[in-house]
N, CA, C and O atoms as a Tripos MOL2 file, in Angstrom:
@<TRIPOS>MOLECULE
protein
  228   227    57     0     0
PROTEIN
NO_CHARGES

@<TRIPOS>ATOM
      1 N          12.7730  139.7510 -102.8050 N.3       1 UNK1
      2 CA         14.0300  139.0700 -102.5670 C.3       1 UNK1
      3 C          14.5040  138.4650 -103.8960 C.2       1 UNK1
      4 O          13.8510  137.7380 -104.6450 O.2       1 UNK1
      5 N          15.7170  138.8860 -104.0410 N.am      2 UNK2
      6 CA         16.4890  138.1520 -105.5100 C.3       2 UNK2
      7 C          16.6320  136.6450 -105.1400 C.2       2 UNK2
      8 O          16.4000  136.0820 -104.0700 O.2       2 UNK2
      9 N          17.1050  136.1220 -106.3980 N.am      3 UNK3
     10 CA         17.2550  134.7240 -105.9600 C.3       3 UNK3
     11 C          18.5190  134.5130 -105.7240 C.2       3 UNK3
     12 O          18.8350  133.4180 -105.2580 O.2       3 UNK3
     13 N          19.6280  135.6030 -106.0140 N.am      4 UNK4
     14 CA         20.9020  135.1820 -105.4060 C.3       4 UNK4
     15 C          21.1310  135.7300 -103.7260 C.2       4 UNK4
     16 O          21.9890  135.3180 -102.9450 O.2       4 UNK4
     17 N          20.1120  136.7450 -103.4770 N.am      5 UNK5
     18 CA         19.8130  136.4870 -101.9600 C.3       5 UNK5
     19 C          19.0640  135.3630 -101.0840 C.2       5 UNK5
     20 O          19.1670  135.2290  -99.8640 O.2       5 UNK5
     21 N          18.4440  134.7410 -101.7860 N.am      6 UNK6
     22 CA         17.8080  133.0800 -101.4120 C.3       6 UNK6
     23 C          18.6910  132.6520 -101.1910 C.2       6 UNK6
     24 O          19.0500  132.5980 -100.0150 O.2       6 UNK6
     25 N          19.7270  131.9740 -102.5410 N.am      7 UNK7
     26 CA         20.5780  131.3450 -102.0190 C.3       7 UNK7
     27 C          21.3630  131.5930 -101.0040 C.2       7 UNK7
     28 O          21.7370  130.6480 -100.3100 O.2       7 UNK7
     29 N          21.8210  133.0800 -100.6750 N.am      8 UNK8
     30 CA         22.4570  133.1100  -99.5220 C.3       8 UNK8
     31 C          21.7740  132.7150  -98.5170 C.2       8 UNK8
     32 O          21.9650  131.7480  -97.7800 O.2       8 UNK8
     33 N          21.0050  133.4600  -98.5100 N.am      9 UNK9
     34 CA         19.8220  132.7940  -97.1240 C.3       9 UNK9
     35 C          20.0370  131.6740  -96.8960 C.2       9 UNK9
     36 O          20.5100  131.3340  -95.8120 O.2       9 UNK9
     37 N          19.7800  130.9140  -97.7440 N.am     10 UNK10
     38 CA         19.8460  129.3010  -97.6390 C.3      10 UNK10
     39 C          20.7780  128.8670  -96.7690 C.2      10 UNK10
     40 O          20.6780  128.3100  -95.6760 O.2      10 UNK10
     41 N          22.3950  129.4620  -97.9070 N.am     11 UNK11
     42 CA         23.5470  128.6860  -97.9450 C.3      11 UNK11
     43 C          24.0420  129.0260  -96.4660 C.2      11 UNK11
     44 O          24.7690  128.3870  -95.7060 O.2      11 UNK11
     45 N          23.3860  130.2750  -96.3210 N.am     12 UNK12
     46 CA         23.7860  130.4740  -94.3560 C.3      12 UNK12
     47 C          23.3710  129.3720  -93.4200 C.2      12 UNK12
     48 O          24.0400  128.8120  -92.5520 O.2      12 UNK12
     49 N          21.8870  129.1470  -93.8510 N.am     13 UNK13
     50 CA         21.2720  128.3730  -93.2080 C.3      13 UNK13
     51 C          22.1120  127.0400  -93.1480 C.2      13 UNK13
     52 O          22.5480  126.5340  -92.1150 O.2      13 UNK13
     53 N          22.2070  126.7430  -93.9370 N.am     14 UNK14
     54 CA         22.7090  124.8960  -94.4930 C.3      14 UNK14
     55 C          24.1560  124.9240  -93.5420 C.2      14 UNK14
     56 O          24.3920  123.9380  -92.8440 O.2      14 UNK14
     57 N          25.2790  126.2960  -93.5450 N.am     15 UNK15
     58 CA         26.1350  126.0140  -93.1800 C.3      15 UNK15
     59 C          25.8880  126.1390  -91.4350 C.2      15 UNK15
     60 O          26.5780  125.3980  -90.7340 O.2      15 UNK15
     61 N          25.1160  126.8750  -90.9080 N.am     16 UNK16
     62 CA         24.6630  127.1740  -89.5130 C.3      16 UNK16
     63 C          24.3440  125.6650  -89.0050 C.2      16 UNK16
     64 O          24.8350  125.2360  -87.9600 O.2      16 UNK16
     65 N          23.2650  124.7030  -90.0360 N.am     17 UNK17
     66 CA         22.8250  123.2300  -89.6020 C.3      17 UNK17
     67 C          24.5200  122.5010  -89.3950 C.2      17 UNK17
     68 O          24.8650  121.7950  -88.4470 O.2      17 UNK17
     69 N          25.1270  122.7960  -90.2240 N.am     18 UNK18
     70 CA         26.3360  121.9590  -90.5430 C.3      18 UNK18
     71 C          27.2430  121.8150  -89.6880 C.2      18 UNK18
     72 O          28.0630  120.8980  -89.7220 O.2      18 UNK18
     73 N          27.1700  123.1810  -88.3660 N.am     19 UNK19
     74 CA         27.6790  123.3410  -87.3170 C.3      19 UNK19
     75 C          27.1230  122.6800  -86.2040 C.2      19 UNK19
     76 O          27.6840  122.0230  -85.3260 O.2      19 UNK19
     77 N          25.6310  123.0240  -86.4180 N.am     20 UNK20
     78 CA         24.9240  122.3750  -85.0710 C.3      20 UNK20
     79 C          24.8790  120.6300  -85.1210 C.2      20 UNK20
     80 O          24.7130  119.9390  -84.1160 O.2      20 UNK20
     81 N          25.0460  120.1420  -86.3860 N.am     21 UNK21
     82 CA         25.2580  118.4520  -86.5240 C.3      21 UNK21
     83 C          26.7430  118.2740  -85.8630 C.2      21 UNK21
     84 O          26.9870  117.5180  -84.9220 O.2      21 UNK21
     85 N          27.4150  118.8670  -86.3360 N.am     22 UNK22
     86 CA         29.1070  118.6320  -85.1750 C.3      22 UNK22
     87 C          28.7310  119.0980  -83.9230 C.2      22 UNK22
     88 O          28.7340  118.3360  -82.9560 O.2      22 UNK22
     89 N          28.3960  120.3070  -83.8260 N.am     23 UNK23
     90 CA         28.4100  119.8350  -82.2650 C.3      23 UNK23
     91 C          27.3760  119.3850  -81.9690 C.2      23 UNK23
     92 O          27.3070  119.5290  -80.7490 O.2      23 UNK23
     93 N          26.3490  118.8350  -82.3790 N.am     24 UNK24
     94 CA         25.5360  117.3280  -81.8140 C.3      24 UNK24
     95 C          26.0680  116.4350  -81.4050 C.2      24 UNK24
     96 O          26.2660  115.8560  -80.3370 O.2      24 UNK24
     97 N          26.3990  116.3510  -82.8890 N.am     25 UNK25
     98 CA         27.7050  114.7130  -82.9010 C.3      25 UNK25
     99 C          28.6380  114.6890  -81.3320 C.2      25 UNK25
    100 O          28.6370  113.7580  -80.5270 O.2      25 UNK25
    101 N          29.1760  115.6190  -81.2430 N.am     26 UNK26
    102 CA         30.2810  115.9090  -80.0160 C.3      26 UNK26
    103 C          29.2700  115.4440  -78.4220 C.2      26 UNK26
    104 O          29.7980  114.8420  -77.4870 O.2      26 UNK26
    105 N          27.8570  115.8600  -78.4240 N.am     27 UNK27
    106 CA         27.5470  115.7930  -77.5090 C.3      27 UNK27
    107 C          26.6090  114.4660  -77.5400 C.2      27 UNK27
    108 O          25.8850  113.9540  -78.3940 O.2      27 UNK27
    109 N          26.9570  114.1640  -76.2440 N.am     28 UNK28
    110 CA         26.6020  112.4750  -76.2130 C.3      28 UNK28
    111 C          24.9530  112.8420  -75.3160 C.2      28 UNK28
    112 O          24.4080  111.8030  -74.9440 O.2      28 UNK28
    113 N          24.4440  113.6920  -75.0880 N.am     29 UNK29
    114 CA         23.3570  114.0410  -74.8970 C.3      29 UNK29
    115 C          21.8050  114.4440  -76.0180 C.2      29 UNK29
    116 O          20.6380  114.7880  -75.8300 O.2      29 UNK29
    117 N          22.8400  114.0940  -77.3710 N.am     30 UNK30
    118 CA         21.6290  114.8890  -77.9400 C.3      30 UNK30
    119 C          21.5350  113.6360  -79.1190 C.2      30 UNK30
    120 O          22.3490  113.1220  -79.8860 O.2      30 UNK30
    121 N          19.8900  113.4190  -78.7840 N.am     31 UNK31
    122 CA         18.9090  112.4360  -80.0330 C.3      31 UNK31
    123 C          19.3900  112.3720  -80.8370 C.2      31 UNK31
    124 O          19.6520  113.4330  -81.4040 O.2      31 UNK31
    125 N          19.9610  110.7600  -81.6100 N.am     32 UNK32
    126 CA         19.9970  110.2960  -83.0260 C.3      32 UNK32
    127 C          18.7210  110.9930  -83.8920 C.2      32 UNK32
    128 O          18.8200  111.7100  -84.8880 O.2      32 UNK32
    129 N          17.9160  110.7070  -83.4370 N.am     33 UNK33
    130 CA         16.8210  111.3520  -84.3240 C.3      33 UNK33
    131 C          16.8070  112.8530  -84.8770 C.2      33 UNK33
    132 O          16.4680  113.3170  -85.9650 O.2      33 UNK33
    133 N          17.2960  113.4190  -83.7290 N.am     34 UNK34
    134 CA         17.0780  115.2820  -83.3350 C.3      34 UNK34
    135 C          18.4280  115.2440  -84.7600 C.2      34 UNK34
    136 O          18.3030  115.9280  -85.7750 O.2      34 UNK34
    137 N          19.5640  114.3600  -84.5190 N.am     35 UNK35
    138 CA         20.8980  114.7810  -85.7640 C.3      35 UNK35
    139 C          20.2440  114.5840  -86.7390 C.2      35 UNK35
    140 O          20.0350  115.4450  -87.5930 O.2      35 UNK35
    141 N          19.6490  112.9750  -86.7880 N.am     36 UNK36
    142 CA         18.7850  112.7030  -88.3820 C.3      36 UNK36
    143 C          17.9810  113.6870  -88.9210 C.2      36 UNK36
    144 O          18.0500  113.9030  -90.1310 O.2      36 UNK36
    145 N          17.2900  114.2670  -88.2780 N.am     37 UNK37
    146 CA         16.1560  115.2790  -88.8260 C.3      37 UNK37
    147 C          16.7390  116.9310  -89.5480 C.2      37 UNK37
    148 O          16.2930  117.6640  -90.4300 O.2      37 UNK37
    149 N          18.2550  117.0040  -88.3880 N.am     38 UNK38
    150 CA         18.9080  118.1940  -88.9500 C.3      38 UNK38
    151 C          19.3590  118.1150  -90.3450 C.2      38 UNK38
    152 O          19.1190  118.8990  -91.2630 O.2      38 UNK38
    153 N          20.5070  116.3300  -90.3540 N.am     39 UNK39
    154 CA         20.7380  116.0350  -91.4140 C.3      39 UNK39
    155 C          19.6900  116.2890  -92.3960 C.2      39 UNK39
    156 O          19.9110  117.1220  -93.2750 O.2      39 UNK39
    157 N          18.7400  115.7620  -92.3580 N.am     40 UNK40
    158 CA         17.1650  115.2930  -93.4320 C.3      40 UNK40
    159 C          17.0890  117.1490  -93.9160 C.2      40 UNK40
    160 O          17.1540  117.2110  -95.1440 O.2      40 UNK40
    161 N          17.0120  118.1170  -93.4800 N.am     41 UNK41
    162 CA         16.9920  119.4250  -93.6590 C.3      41 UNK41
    163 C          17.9430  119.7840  -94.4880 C.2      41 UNK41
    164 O          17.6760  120.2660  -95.5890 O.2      41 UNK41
    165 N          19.3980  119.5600  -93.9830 N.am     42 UNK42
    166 CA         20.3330  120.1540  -94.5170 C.3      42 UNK42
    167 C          20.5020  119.6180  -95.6230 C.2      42 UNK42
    168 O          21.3920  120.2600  -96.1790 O.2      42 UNK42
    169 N          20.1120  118.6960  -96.3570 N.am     43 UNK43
    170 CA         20.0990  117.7900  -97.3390 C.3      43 UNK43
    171 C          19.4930  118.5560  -98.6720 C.2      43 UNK43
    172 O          19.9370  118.9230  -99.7600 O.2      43 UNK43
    173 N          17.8510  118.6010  -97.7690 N.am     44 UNK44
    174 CA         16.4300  120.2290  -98.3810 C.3      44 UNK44
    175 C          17.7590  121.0750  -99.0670 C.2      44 UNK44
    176 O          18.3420  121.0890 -100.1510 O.2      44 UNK44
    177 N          17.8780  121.8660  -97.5560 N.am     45 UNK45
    178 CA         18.5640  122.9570  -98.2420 C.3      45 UNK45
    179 C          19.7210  122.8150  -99.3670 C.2      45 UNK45
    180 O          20.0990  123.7700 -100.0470 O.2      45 UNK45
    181 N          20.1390  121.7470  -99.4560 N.am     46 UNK46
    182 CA         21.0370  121.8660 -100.5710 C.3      46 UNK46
    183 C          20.8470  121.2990 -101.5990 C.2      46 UNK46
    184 O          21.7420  121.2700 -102.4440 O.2      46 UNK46
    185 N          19.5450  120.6460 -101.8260 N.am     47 UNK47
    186 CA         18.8960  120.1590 -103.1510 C.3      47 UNK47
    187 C          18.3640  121.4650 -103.5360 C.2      47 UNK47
    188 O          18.4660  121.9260 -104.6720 O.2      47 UNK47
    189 N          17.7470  122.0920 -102.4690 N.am     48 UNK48
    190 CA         17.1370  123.8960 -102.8570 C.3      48 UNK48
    191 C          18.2320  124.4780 -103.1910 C.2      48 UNK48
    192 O          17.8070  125.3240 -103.9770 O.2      48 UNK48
    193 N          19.1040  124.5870 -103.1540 N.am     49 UNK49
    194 CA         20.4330  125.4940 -103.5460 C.3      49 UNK49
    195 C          20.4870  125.2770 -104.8910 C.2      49 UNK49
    196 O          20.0550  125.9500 -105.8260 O.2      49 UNK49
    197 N          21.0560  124.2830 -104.8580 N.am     50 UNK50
    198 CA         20.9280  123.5470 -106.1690 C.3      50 UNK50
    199 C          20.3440  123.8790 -107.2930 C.2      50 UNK50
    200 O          21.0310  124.3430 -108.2040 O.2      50 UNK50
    201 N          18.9960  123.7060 -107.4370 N.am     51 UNK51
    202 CA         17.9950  123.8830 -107.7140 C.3      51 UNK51
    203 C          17.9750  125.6590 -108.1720 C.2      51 UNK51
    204 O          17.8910  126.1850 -109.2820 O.2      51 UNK51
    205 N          18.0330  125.9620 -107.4720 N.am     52 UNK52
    206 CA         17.7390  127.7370 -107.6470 C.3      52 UNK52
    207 C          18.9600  128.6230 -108.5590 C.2      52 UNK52
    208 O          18.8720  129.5360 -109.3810 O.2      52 UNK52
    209 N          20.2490  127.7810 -107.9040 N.am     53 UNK53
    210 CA         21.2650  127.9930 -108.8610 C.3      53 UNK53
    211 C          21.2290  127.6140 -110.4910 C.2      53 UNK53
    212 O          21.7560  128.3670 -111.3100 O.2      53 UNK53
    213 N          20.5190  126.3030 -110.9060 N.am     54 UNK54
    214 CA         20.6890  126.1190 -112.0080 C.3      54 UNK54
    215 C          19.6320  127.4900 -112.6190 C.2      54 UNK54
    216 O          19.9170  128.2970 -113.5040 O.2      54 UNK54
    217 N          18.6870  127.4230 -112.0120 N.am     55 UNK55
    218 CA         17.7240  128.4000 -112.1920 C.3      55 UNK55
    219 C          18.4000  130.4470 -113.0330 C.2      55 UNK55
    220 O          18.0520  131.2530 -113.8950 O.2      55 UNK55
    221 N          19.3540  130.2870 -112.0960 N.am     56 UNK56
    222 CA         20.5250  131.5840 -112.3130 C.3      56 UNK56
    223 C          21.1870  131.3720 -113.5670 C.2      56 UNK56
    224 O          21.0370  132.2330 -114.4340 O.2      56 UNK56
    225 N          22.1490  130.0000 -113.8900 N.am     57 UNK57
    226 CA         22.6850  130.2750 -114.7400 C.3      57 UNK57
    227 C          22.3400  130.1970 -116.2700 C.2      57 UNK57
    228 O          23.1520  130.5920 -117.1070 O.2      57 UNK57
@<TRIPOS>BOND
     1     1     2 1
     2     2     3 1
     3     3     4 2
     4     3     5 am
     5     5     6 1
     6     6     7 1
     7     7     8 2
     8     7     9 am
     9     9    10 1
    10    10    11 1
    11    11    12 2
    12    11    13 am
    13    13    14 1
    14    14    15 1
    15    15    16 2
    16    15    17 am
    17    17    18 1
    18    18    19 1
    19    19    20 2
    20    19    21 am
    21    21    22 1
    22    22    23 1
    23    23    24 2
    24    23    25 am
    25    25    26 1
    26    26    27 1
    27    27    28 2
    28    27    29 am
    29    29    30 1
    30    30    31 1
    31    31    32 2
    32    31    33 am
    33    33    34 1
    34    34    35 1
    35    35    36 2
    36    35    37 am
    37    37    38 1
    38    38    39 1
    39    39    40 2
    40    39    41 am
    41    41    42 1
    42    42    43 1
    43    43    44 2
    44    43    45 am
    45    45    46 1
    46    46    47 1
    47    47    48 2
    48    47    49 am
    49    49    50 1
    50    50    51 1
    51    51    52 2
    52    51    53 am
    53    53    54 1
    54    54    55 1
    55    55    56 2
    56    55    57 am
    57    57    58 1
    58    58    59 1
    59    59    60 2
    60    59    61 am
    61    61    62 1
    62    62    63 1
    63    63    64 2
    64    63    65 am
    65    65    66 1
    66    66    67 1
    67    67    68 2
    68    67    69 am
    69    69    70 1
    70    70    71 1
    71    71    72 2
    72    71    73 am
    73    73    74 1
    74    74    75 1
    75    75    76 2
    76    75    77 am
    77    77    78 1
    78    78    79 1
    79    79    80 2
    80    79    81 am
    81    81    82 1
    82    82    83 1
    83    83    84 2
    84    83    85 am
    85    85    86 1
    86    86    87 1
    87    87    88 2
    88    87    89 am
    89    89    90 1
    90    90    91 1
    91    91    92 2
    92    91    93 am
    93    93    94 1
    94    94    95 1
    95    95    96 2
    96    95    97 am
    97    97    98 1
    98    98    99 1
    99    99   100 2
   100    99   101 am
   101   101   102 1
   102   102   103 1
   103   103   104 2
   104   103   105 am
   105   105   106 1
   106   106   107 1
   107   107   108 2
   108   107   109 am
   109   109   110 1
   110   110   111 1
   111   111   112 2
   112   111   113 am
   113   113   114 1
   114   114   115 1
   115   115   116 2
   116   115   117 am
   117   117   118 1
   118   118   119 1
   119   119   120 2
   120   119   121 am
   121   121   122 1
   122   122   123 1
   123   123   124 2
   124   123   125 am
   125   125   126 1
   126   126   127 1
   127   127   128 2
   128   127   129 am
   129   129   130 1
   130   130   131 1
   131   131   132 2
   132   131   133 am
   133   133   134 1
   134   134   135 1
   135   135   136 2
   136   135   137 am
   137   137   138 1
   138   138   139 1
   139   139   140 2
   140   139   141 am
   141   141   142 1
   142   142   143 1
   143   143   144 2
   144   143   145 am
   145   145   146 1
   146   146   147 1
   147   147   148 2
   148   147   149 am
   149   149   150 1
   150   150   151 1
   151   151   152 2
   152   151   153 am
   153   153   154 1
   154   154   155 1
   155   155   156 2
   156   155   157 am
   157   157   158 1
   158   158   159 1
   159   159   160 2
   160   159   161 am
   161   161   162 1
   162   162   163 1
   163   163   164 2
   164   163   165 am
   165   165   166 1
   166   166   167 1
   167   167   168 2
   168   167   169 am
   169   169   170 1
   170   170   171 1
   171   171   172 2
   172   171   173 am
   173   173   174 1
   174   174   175 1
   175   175   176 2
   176   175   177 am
   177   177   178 1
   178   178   179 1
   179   179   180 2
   180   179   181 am
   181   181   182 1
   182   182   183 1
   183   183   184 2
   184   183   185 am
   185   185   186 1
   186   186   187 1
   187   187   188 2
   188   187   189 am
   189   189   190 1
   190   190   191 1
   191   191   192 2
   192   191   193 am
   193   193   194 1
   194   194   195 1
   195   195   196 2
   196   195   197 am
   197   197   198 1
   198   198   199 1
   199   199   200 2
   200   199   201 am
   201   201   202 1
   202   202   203 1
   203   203   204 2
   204   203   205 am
   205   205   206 1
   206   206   207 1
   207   207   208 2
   208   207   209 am
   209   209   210 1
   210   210   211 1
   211   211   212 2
   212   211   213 am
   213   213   214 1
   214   214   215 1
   215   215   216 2
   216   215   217 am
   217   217   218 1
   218   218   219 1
   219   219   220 2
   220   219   221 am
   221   221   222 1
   222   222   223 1
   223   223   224 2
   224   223   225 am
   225   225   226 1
   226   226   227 1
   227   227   228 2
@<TRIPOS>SUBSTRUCTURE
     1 UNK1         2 RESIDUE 1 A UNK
     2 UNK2         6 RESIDUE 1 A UNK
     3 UNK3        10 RESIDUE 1 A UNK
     4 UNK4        14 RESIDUE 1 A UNK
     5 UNK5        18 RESIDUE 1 A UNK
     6 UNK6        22 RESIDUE 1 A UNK
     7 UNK7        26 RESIDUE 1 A UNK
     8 UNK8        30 RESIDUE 1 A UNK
     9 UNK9        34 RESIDUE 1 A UNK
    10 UNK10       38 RESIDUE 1 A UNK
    11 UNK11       42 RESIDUE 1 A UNK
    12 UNK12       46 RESIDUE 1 A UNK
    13 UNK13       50 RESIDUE 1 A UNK
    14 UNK14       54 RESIDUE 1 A UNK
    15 UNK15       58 RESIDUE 1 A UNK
    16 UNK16       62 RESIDUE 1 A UNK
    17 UNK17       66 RESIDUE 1 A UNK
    18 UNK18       70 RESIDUE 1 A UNK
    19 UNK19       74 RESIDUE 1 A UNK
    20 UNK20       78 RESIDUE 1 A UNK
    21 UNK21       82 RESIDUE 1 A UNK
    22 UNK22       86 RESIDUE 1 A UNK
    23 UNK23       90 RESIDUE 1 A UNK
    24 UNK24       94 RESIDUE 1 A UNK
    25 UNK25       98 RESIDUE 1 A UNK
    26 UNK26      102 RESIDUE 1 A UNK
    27 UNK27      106 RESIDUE 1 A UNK
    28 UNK28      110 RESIDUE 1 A UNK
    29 UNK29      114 RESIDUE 1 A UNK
    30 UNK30      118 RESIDUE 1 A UNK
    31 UNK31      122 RESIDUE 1 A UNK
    32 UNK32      126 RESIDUE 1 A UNK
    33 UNK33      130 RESIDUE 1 A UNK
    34 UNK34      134 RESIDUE 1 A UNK
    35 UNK35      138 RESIDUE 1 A UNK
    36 UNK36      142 RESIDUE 1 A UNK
    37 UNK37      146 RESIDUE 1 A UNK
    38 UNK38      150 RESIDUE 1 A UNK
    39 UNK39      154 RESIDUE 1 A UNK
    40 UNK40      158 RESIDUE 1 A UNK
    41 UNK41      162 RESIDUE 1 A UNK
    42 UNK42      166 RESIDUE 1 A UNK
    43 UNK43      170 RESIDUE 1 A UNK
    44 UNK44      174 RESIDUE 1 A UNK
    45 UNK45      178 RESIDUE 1 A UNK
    46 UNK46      182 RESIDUE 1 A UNK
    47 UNK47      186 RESIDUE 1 A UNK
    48 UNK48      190 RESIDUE 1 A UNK
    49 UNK49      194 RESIDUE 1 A UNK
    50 UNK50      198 RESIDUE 1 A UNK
    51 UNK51      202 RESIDUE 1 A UNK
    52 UNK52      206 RESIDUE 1 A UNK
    53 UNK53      210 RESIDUE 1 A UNK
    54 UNK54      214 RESIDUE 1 A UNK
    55 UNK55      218 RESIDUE 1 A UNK
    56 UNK56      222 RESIDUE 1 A UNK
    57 UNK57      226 RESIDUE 1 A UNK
């Protein structure tokens, strides 16, 4: 795997979390914690983005 396919990988990932935190948020059924922990991830993934990108240029 290249590393500009990582990042995609990633950046799919990060934006897929980014969806499921809104509609968390929307639903009044689902754990502060369960959002915190998505947040706490999606955070990962974009310090890893980050990270891998400087790596590229």
């Amino acid at each position: 795997m290249t590393v500009e396919t990582h990042i995609s990988t990633l950046q799919r990932r990060h934006d897929e979390l980014d969806a499921a935190i809104e509609a968390a948020a929307r639903d009044h059924g689902v754990d502060d914690l369960e959002i915190q922990a998505m947040k706490k991830e999606k955070l990962y993934l974009k310090d890893e983005i980050a990270r891998l990108q400087a790596t590229v240029e």
